[in-house]
N, C-alpha and C positions, 0 to 999 in steps of 0.2 A: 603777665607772663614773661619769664625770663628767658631771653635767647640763649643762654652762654654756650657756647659750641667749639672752643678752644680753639683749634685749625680752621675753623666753619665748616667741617665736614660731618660734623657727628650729627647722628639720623635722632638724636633726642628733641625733644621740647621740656626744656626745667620747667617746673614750676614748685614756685615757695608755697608756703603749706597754708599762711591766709587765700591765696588765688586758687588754688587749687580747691580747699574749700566750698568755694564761692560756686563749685561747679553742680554741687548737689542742686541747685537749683529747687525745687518741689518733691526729690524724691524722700518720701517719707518714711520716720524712724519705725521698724516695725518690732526693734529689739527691747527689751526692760534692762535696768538695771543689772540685776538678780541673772539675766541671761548672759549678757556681757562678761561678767565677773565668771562664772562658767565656764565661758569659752577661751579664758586667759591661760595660758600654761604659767608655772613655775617661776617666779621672779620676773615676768614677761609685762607690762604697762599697758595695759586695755581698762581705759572706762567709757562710759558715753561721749564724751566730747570727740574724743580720736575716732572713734566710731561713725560719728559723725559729720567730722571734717576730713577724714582721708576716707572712711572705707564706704560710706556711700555716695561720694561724687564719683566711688571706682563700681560702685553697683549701679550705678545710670549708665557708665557711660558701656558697659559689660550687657546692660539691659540692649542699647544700639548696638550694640555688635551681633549678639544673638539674632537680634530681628534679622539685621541685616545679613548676615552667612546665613538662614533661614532661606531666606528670600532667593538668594545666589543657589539653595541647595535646590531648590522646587526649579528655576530660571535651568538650570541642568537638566534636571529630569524631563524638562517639555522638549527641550534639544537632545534627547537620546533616547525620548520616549520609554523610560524605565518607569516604574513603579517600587522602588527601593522604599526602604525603610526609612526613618530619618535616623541621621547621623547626630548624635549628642555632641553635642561642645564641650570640648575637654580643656579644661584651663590648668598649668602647669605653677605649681610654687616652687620656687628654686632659695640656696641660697646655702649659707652656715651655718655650722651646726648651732647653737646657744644662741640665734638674731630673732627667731620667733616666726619662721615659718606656721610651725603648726598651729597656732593662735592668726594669722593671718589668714590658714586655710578653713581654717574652723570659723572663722567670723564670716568670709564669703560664703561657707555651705549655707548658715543660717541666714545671710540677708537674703540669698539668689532664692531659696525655697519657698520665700516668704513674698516673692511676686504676686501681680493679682492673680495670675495663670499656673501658681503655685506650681515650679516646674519641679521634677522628680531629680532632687540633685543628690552626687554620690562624693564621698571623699575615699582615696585611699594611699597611701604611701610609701613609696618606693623599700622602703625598712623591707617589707615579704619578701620581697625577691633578690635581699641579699643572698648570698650562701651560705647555708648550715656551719654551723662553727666548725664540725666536725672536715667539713671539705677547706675551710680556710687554714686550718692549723695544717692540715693536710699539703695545703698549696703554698704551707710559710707566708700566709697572707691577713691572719691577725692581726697585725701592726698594720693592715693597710683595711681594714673596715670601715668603709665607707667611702674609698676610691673608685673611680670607676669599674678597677678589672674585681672588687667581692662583688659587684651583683650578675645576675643571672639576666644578664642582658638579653637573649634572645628570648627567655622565657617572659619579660616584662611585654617584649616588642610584641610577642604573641598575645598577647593580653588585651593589649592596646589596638593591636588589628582586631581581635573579635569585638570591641568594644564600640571602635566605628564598622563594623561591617554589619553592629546591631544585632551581633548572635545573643543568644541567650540561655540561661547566664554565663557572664566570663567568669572565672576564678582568680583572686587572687589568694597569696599564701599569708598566711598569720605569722605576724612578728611579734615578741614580747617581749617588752623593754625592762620587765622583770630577770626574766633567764638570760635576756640579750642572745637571742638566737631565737630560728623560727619552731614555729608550733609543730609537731609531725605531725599529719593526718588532720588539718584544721583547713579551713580555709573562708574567705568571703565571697559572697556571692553577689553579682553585680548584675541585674538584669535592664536592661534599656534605661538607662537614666536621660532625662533629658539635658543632663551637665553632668558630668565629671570634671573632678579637681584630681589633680596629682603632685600632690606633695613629697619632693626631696633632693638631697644638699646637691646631686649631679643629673637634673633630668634635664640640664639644657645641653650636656656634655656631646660634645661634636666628634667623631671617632675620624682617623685619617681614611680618606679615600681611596676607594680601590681604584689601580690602576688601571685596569679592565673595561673599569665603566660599567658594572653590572649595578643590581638593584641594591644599595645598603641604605634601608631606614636609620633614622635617628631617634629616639625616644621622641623627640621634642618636632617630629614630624607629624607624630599624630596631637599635635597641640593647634588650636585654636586663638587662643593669647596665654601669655606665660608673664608669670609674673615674678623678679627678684626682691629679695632683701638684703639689703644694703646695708654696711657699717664698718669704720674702722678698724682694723686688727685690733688695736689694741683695748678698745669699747668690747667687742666681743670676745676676746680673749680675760674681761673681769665679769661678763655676764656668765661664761664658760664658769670659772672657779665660784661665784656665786652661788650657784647652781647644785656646783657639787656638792659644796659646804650645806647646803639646806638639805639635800639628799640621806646624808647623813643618817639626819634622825625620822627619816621615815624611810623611801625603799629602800635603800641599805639596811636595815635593821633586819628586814625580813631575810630569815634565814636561805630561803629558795632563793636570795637575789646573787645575779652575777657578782655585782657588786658589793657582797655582803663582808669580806675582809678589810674593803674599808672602812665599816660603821664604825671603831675604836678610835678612828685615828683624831689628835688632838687637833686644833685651829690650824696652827704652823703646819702639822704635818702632811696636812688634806690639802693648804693652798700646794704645798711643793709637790705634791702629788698629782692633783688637777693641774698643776703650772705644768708640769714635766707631761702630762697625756697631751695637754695643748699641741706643747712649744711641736713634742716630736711625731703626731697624729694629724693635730685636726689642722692648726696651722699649716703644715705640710699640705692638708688634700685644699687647704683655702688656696693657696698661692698657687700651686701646681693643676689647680682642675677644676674648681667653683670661681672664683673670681674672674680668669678668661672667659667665662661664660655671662657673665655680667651683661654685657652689651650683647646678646641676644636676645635678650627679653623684650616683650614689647612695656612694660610700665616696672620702671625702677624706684623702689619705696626707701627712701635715703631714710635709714633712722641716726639721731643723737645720742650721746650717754643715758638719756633720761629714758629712752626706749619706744621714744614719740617718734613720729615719721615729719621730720624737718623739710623733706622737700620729696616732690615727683618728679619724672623724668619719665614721659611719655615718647614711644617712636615715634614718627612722624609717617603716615603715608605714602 
């Protein structure tokens, strides 16, 4: 294990990606091939081996935390004498946009399911509860999709209170990355999971305090452990344009996509197109509002150019 702690204040534990490995110890592969490659998004690097060496030494050690906030949750109930519900464990993926969030959330839904106690786990993604195009062009707030102020922050928080308050079912709203706006009249239904994952680029995002002192949740309040994805600007600013460029020739082409003016465009013209959404979008909400939330997480997944996870970086208790 690696200390490196720069000032020696930082509440991390590094660890390089052989040691970190090493942590799986006996928890065993319950994924196939054929699965793995499924749960990869879009130019995103998942086979079995990464599978193996980062993402199940993070399902042990995710298996001890559950037991253990289980334990703390029933150790409450004998001290206040309730008979409550149990409260599901909501795990938090954070990060930028093109690092591979949703392949990292999607590979924990399917290890954590696949426990021996086979828990009822849910994924869903912050995407719903942006707001309607119609309300963002409305609010001159299209050039800012996906900042903190386009989503429907109170309607998320709501969500996330019925979820551990164990109502049933919460709703969340349908997003679609076709039309790039949400579904009207759709939605998903979440009835007592015993895990929730919540996937997206700002749910560790910390709002300023009121002065008052009164009640303000944070998204990332109702989280259990949260987890970042990590990577150079400029590593994911060519996974961004790679991205695009493969787009192209499939949702783009479909005439109902957002995006469908750019299925024509040549090699040169798509990189300067993708460059220029980057440089003036996404990079902006990286610097300004995902990245300071970096070191809130409790397990940070350093990935390489290659799209491997190089190193972890665990909080420290």
């Amino acid at each position: 294990m690696d200390e490196r702690t720069g000032d020696g204040l930082s509440p991390f534990r590094i660890f390089p990606r052989a040691v970190w490995a090493a942590l799986r110890e006996d928890t065993p592969m319950t994924l196939t091939r054929s699965e793995i490659a499924e749960l990869r998004s879009l130019h995103d690097r998942l086979d079995i081996e990464e599978v193996e060496e980062i993402y199940l030494p993070l399902s042990r050690l995710l298996a001890l935390y559950v037991t253990a906030t289980q334990r703390l949750f029933r150790a409450q109930q004998r001290f206040l004498g309730t008979e409550e519900v149990k409260m599901p464990y909501v795990i938090g993926v954070a990060g930028s946009v093109a690092v591979g969030k949703s392949t990292t959330a999607r590979v924990l839904k399917a290890l954590l399911a696949r426990w021996p106690n086979t828990p009822k786990v849910e994924l869903v993604t912050t995407d719903g509860f942006l707001y309607p195009n119609a309300v963002l062009e409305r609010e001159r707030l299209m050039e800012k999709k996906g900042f903190p102020e386009s989503y429907d922050r109170p309607a998320l928080l709501r969500f996330l209170h019925a979820i551990k308050a164990g109502r049933r079912p919460a709703r969340a709203p349908v997003y679609s990355h076709l039309t790039y706006d949400i579904t009207p009249n759709e939605w998903i239904e979440i009835a007592n999971p015993d895990i929730l994952i919540v996937e997206g680029v700002n749910v560790l995002q910390a709002s300023p305090l009121p002065k008052d002192g009164r009640d303000f949740p944070f998204v990332s309040d109702f989280f259990d452990f949260s987890v970042y994805l990590d990577a150079d600007e400029d590593v994911v600013r060519k996974w961004y344009v790679d991205r695009f460029l493969a787009l192209r020739g499939t949702t783009f082409r479909d005439p109902q996509s957002y995006w469908h003016r750019y299925a024509q465009l040549n090699d040169a013209q798509a990189i300067a197109t993708a460059t220029s959404i980057w440089t003036r979008i996404n990079l902006v909400n990286l610097r300004e509002n995902i990245l300071p939330t970096r070191s809130r997480a409790h397990l940070i997944l350093k990935k390489d150019a290659s799209h491997l996870v190089s190193e972890v970086a665990l909080r420290r208790l």
